[in-house]
N, C-alpha and C positions, 0 to 999 in steps of 0.2 A: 500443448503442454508448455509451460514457461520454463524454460531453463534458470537454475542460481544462477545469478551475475551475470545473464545477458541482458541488454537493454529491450522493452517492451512498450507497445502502443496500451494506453487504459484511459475509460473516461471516468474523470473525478465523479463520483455520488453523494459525498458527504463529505463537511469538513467539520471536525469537533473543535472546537478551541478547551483548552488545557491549562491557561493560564501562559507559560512561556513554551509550549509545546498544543502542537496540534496535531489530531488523527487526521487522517488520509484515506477514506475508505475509494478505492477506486477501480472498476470491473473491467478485464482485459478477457476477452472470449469470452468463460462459463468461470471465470477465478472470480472472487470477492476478496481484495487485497487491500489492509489496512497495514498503515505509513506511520513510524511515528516523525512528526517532522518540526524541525525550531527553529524557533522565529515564529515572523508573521507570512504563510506562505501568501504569494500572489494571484493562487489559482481559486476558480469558483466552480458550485455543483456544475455540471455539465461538458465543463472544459476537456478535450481530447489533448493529451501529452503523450510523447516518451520519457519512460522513465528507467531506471536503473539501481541497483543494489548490490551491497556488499554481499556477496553467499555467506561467510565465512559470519556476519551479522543477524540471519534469521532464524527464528523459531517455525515451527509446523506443527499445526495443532488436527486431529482427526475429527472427524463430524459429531464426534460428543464432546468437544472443544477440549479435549486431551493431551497434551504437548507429546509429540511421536519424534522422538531419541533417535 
């Protein structure tokens, strides 16, 4: 399970460009986690990082894509 606001190993899968912002969808274990991220990021599909997050900054959504409070 990922902890909020600890840092985590994920390989990139997709990057959406957005204009001045890009998604980040990137799988760490069995999670499918989407980034929103600005600027021009330097990473491509496949690349393995650490990464990291503000807790205090996410949303969580349930399997019918339901934002869970």
């Amino acid at each position: 399970m990922l902890d909020a606001g600890q840092p985590f190993e994920g390989q990139v899968e997709l990057i959406e460009p957005l204009g001045s912002q890009h998604l980040l969808w990137l799988r760490s274990c069995e999670h499918l986690i989407c980034a929103v991220l600005p600027g021009q990021p330097v990473l491509q599909a496949g690349d393995r990082q650490h990464f990291g997050f503000d807790a205090r900054r996410l949303h969580w959504f349930d399997a019918e894509g339901l934002r869970v409070e």
